[in-house]
C-alpha positions as CSV (number, residue, x, y, z in Angstrom):
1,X,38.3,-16.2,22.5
2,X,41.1,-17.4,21.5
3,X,44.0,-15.3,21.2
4,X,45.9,-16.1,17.7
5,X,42.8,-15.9,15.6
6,X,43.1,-14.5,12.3
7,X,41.5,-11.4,11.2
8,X,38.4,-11.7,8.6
9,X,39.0,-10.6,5.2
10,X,39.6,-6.9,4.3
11,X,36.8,-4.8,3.2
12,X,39.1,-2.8,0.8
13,X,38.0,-1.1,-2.0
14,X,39.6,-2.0,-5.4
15,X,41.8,1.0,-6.7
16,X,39.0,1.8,-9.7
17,X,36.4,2.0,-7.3
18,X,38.5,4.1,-4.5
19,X,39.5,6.4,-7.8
20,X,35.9,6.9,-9.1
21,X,34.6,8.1,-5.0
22,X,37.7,10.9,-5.1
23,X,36.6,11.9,-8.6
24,X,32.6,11.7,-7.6
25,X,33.2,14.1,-3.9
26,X,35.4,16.5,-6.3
27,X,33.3,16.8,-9.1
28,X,30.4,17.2,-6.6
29,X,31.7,19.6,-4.4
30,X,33.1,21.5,-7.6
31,X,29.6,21.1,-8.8
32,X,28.0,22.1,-5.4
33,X,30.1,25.3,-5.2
34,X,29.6,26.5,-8.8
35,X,25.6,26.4,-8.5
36,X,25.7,28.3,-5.4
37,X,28.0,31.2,-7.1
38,X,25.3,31.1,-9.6
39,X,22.9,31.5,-7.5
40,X,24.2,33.9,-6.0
41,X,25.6,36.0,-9.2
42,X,21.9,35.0,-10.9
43,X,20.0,38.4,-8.7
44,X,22.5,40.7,-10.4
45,X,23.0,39.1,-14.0
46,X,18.9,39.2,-14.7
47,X,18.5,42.5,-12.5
48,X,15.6,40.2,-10.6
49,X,16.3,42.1,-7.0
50,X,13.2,41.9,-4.6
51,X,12.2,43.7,-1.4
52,X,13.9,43.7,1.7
53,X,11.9,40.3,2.8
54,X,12.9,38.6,-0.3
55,X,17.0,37.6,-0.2
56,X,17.0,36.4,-4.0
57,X,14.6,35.4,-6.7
58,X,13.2,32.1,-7.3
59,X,15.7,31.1,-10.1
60,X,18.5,31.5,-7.7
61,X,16.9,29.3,-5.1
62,X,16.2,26.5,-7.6
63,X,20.5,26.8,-7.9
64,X,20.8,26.6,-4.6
65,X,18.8,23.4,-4.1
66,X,20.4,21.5,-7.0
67,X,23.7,22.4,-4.3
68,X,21.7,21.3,-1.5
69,X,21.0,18.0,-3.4
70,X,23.9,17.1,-4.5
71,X,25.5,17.9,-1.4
72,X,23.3,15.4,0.8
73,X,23.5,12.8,-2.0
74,X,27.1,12.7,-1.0
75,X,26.7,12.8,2.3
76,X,23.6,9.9,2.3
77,X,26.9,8.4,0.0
78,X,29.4,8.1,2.6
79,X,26.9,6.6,5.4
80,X,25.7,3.9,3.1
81,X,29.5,3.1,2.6
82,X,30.6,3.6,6.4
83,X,27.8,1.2,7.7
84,X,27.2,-0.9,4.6
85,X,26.6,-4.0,6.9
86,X,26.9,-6.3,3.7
87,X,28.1,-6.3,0.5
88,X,24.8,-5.6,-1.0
89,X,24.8,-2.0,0.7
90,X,28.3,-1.1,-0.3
91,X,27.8,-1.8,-4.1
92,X,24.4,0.3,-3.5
93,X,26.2,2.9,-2.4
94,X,29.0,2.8,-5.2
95,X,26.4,2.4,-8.1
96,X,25.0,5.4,-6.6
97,X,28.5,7.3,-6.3
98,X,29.0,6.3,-10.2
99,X,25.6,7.4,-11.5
100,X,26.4,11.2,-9.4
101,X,29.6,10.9,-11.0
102,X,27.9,10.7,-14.6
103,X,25.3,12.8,-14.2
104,X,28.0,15.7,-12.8
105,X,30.4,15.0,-15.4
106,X,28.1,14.7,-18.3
107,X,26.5,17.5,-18.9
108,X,29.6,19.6,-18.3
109,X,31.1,17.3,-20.8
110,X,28.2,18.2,-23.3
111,X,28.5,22.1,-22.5
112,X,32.2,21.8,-23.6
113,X,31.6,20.0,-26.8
114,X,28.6,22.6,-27.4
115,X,31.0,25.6,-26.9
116,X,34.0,24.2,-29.5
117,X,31.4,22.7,-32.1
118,X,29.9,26.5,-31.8
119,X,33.0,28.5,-31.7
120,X,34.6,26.1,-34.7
121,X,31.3,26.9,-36.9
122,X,31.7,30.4,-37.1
């Protein structure tokens, strides 16, 4: 090999796209966390406690997997984009990272336009 040989091109991401992954992992770890304090909250707030053998009810499990699945969306996120072997992969992997983003940011978006068109018509 010879010893002056140039380095291949870098595989850096443009700024939009590095911008869009900080926003997806905080929105999705925001997003992670809140659905687990409702599940956990969601026993007391409907008075749904079970026996001993039962740690919460099946509402507050259904929050808790919405966490788990964003969660490992993430993760399965940041291994398509630390081994994306080809370009093909890596804009796989960002598509993906924008559609989380949208579907995060979305519906809170649509809860907050809900609340002031609500609050404004009374």
């Amino acid at each position: 090999m010879p010893v002056n040989r140039m380095p291949g091109p870098s595989r850096r991401l443009p700024v939009g796209w590095a911008v869009t992954l900080a926003f997806d992992f905080l929105a999705t770890t925001l997003a992670s966390l809140v659905l687990c304090a409702v599940g956990l909250l969601l026993p007391g707030i409907t008075e749904d406690y079970g026996p001993a053998t039962e740690p919460t009810s099946p509402a507050a499990l259904a929050f808790f997997l919405g966490a788990l699945l964003l969660v490992s969306s993430l993760a399965g996120t940041t291994v398509l984009l630390s081994r994306a072997g080809t370009e093909r992969v890596r804009a796989l992997a960002l598509r993906l990272s924008a559609v989380r983003l949208a579907l995060v940011v979305l519906p809170v978006a649509a809860f907050v336009v809900y609340g002031i068109a609500t609050v404004e018509a009374v």
